[in-house]
N, C-alpha and C positions, 0 to 999 in steps of 0.2 A: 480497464480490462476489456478484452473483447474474446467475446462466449463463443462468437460467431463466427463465420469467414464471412467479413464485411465486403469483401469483393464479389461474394454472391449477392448483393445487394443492387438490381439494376431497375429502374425505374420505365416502361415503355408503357405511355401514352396511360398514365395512372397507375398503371399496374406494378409494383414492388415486389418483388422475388428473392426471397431470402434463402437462410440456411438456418431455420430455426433457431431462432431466436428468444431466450429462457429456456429452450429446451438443448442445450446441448451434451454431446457424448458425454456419459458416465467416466470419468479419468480411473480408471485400474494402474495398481502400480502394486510391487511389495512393498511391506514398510522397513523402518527402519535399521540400523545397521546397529553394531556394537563399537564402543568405543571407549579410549583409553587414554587419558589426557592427564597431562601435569600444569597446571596452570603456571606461568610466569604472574504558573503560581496560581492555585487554583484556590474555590472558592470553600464551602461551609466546615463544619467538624461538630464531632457528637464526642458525648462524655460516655466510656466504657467500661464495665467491669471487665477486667480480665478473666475470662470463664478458664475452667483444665484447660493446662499445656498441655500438647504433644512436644517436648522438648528434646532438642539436642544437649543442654547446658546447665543440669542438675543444680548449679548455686548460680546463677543468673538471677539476680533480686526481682521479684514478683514486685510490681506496682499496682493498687488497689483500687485505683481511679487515671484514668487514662485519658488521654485528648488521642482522638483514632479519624484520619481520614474516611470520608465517608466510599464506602465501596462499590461507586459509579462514582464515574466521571461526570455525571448530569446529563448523558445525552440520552432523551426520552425514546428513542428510537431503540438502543441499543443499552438498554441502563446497565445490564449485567458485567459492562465493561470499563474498565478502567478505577481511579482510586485518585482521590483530590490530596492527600495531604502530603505529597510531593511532588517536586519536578526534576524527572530525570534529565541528565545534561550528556551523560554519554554512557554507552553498553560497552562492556569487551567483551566479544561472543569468542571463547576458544573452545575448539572441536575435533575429536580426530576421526574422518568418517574413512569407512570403505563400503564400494559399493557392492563386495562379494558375502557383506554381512546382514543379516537381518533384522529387523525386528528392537534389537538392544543400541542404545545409547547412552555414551557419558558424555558429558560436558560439563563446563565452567562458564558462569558468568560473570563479569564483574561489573557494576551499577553504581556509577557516579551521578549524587543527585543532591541534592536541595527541600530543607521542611518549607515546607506551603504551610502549616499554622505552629504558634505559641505550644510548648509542650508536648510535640510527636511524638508519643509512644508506642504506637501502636499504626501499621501501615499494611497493604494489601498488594499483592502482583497479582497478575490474571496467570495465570498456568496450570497446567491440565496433565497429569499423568506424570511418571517417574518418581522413584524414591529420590529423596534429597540425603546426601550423603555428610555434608555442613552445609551450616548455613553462619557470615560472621557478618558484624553489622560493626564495621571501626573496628575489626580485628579480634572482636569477641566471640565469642558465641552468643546466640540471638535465640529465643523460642520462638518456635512455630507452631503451626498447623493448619489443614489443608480444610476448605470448606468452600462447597459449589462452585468450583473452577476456579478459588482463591488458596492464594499461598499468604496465608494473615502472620507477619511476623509482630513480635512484639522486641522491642529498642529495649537493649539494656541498661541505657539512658534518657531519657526525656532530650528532645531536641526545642533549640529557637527557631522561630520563626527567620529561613535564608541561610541555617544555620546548614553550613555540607557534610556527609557523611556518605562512605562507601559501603554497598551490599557483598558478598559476594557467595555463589551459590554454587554448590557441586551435587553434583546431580546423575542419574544413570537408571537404565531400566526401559519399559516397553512406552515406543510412542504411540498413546491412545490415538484409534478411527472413528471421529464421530461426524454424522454430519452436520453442516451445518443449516440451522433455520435460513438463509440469508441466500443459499446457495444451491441449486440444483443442477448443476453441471458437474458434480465434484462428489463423490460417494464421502470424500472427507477432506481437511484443509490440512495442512500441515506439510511435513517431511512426504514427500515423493519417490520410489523407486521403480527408477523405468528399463527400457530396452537397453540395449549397449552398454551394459553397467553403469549408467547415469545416476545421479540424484538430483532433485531439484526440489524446493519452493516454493507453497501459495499457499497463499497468506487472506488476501482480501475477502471478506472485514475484520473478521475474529480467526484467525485462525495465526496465528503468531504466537500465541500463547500453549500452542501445543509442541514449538521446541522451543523456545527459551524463558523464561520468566520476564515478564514485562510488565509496564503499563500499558495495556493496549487499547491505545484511542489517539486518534491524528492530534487530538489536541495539548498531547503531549511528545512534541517531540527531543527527537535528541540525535547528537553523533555516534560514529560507531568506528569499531575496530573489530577486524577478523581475523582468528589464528587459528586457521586449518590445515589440520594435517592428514594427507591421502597417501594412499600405495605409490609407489615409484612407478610411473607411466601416466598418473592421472591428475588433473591440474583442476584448483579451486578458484572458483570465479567468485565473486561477491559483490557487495557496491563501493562505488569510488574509484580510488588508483592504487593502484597493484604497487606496493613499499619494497617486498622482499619476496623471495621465493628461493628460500635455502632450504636442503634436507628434507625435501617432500612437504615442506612448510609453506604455505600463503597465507601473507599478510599484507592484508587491504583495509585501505583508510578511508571514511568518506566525512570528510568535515563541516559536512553542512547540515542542516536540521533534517531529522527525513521520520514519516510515521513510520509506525513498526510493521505493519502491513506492507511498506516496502520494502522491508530490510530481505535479505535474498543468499542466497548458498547455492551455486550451482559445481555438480563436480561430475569429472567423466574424463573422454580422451577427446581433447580437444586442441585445434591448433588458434593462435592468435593472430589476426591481421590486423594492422595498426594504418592509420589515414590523420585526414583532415576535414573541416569543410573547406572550403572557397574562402569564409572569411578566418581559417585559424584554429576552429573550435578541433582538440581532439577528441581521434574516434578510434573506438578500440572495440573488436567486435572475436566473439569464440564461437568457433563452429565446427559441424564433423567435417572431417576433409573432403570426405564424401559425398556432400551435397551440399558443397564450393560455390559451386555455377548458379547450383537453384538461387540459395542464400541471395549471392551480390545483384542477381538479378532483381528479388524481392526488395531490396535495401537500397540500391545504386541512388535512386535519389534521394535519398535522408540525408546526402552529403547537402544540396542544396534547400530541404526542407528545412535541415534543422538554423540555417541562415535568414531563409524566408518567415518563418517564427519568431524568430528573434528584435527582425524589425520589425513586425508586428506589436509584440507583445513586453519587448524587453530583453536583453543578453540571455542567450541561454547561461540558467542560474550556478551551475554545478563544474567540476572540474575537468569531465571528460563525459564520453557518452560513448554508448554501442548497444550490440544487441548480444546473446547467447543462446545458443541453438537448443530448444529440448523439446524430447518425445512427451509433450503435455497433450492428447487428443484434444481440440476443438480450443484449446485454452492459451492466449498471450496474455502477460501481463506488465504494468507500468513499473517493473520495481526501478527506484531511483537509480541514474545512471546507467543501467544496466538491465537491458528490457530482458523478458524470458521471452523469447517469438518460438513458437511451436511451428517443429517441421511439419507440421500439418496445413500452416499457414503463412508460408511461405509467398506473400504477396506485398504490392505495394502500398495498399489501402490498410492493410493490417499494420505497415513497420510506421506509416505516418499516422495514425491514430494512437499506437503506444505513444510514437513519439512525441504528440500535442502534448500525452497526460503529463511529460514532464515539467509544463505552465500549467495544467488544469490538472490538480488533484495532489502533484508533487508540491512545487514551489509553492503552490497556495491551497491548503487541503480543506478539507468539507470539516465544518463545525461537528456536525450531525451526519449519521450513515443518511437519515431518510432524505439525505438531500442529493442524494446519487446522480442528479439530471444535470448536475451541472460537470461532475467529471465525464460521465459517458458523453451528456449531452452536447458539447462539446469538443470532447476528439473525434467525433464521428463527424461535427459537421467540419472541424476543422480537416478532414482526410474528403470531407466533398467537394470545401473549397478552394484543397492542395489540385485535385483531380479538374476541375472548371476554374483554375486559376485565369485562362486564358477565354474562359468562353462562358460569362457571366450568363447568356440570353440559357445557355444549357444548364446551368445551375439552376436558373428559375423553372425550368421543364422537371430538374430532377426533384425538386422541393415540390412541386405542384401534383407531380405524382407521388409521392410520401403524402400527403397530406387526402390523396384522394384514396390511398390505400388504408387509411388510418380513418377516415371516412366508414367508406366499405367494412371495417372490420370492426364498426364501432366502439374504436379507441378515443379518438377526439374528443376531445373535454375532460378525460379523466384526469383527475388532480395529478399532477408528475410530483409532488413536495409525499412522504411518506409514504409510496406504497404498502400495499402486504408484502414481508418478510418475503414471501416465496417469489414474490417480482421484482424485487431489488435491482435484476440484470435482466428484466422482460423486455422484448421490442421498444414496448413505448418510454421506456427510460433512454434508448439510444435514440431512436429516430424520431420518437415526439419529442425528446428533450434536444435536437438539434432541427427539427423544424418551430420549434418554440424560437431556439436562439436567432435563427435565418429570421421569422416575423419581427423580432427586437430590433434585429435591424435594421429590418424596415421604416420599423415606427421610428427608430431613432435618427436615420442618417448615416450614413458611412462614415463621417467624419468624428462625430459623437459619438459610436459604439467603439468605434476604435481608441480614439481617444479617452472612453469611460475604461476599458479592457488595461490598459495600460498603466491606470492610475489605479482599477483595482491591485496589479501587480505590485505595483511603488509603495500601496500602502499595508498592504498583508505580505510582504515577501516573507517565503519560508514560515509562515505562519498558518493559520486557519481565519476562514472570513465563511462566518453566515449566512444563509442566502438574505436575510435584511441586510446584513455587513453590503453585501453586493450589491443590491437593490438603492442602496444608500449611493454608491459610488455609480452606477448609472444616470439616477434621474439628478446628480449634480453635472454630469458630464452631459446630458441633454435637458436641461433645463428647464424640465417639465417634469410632472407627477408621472409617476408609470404603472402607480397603484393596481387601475384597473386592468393592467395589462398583467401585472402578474398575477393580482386576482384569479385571471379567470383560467390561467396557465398551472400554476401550481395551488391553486383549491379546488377549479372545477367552477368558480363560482361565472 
């Protein structure tokens, strides 16, 4: 994500000049719309009484002792999210939005997944607000009930262990505003309604769970499919590649593993222009027609960045790529395939740092939120070393004044591995966490970091890797301990 306009970011003779940085514009928008749709392997487990249903399914057999996913994911950072006793394998997000509507939403979900333990009875999705209208689990009817941002169904059958089973969830009613702990650039996460009858999308970290029901945590990903239906004149963007678009209907596929923080809805009036890079890769980008010129000017070299990345890092992962234009103030974000770039930030430093995150953060996501230095930290430097491609001696000027500003402002040294919640997305997670990465490679060698960079990719593809996972896969790629180097980078010590 970037909070910032990184192009206001210029270094002279020490000196760093930003655009506030953690502190960005408040996003006002209206919420949500109404809507009217017909739908077409983790670790422990606890033994649970089944306390009172709120039930949809009056003879649905009550079981008395239960095996129940525990409700985190385990990631200590962010415990209140996610749920171990499954793995989801695919969403079918079907929607019918408008953006002349407010406040009310229906939708359907449908959740193809997998038991993660012996006798799953009882399972959790992170979701936040709206009456559920059914709920079927294998075509039944399912008990529920709603408790601290959890939807706890209980299984009309006991599951195995790999054993698969479909969710599917209908849903309708007022999209909760809340903020989030994680976030201060964003009055709330979720569903978006902006200027020009737009809607759009943000998500990162926790915020997913405020329109669809999910697992939400990168370490559980899955595919997706989207069936949305808009007024006639207004076109739905999503991730992946656009299948069909009959009868005001868009249907978009994206087959590859993607967190739910990614996943994405953008809808308005928007025109499409289709390309390529140089070596092949499509590109496929929505934008207002209106500010055509600004856009391609912002964008023009992502044809050749997203090329230059690839031989870096690896084939870009995914099936197409672009960008879509929305009135987010101060806010882009990395969603898979399909970045959100804010007409506010209409630059070139901003379209090539989303576009890193699609190697850092998409293809290979953060175990843990508190490890955020490694997705900011990261595409930022990678958008430095897109900007001094050709003029290494100016990259070491720009790195030397970051470091002298971080200095000056008495950041240096702070642990960048778990911030406070409220600095998740503060300066020092971008520009310490990419003058961190510039010293790595120093210590390491140009030839070593690259080649460590590489083989993290090869072996976490579409997965999640730890900042040890990573740590591991550097100092085999430079042949030395780097212990103390992380040490003193991510604890301070």
């Amino acid at each position: 994500m970037a909070n910032i306009k990184l192009l206001g970011l210029v270094v002279m003779v020490g000196l760093l000049v930003g655009c506030g940085f953690g502190e960005g514009p408040i996003v006002e928008g209206d919420p949500a719309p109404r809507v009217t749709i017909t739908p077409t392997s983790l670790p422990t487990a606890v033994n649970t009484a089944v306390p009172a249903n709120t039930t949809t399914s009056p003879d649905t057999a009550v079981v008395a002792d239960i095996v129940a996913g525990e409700r985190s994911i385990g990631d200590s950072y962010a415990p209140e999210l996610g749920n171990t006793g499954y793995d989801v394998l695919r969403y079918t997000i079907q929607l019918n939005l408008d953006p002349a509507l407010e406040y009310e939403l229906d939708g359907a979900v449908i959740i193809d997944a997998v038991a993660a333990l012996d006798d799953l009875g009882e399972m959790s999705l992170d979701f936040i607000g709206f009456e559920i209208d059914e709920l079927l689990a294998n075509g039944q009817p399912a008990d529920f009930r709603r408790e601290e941002g959890k939807l706890i169904i209980t299984l009309p059958e006991p599951l195995a262990s790999e054993e698969p089973f479909q969710l599917t969830i209908r849903y309708q009613g007022e999209a909760e505003q809340e903020p989030s702990p994680y976030v201060g650039f964003a009055s709330w996460l979720g569903l978006f309604y902006a200027q020009d009858d737009t809607i759009y999308i943000l998500s990162e970290p926790d915020g997913s769970r405020y329109w669809f029901p999910n697992n939400d945590h990168p370490r559980d990903k899955a595919t997706y499919r989207f069936e949305i239906t808009v007024p006639e004149g207004n076109t739905a963007v999503a991730n992946g590649r656009l299948v069909s678009a009959e009868n005001n209907t868009f249907i978009w596929e994206h087959n590859y593993p993607m967190a739910s923080y990614l996943a994405t809805i953008v809808v308005g009036d928007y025109e499409r222009l289709e390309g390529q890079s140089p070596a092949g890769i499509p590109l496929r980008d929505y934008i207002f027609p209106a500010s055509q010129s600004q856009f391609e000017r912002a964008t023009a070299s992502s044809r050749e960045a997203i090329d230059w990345m690839s031989d870096l890092f690896g084939d870009y992962p995914y099936e197409e790529f672009g960008f879509v234009s929305v009135h987010a103030p101060g806010v882009s974000l990395e969603t898979q395939t399909m970045v959100l770039l804010s007409t506010g930030m209409f630059d070139e430093q901003t379209a090539v740092h989303e576009l890193a995150h699609m190697w850092f953060g998409d293809w290979v996501s953060l175990d843990s939120w508190g490890e955020m230095w490694r997705n900011e930290g990261f595409a930022t430097y990678l958008s430095f070393l897109w900007e001094y491609r050709d003029d290494p001696d100016g990259l070491e000027l720009y790195m030397e004044g970051i470091r002298a500003f971080l200095e000056d402002n008495n950041e240096l040294g702070k642990p960048l591995r778990n911030p406070p919640p409220a600095e998740l997305f503060s300066a020092y997670t971008y520009v310490g966490g990419a003058l961190m990465i510039h010293e790595l490679r120093q210590e390491m060698g140009d030839d070593a970091f690259f080649a460590g960079l590489k083989n993290y990719f090869q072996q976490y593809a579409h997965g999640t890797a730890s900042d040890e996972e990573f740590i591991a896969v550097m100092e085999a790629a430079a042949s030395k301990s780097l212990a103390a180097f992380f040490s003193r980078w991510l604890e301070g010590e």
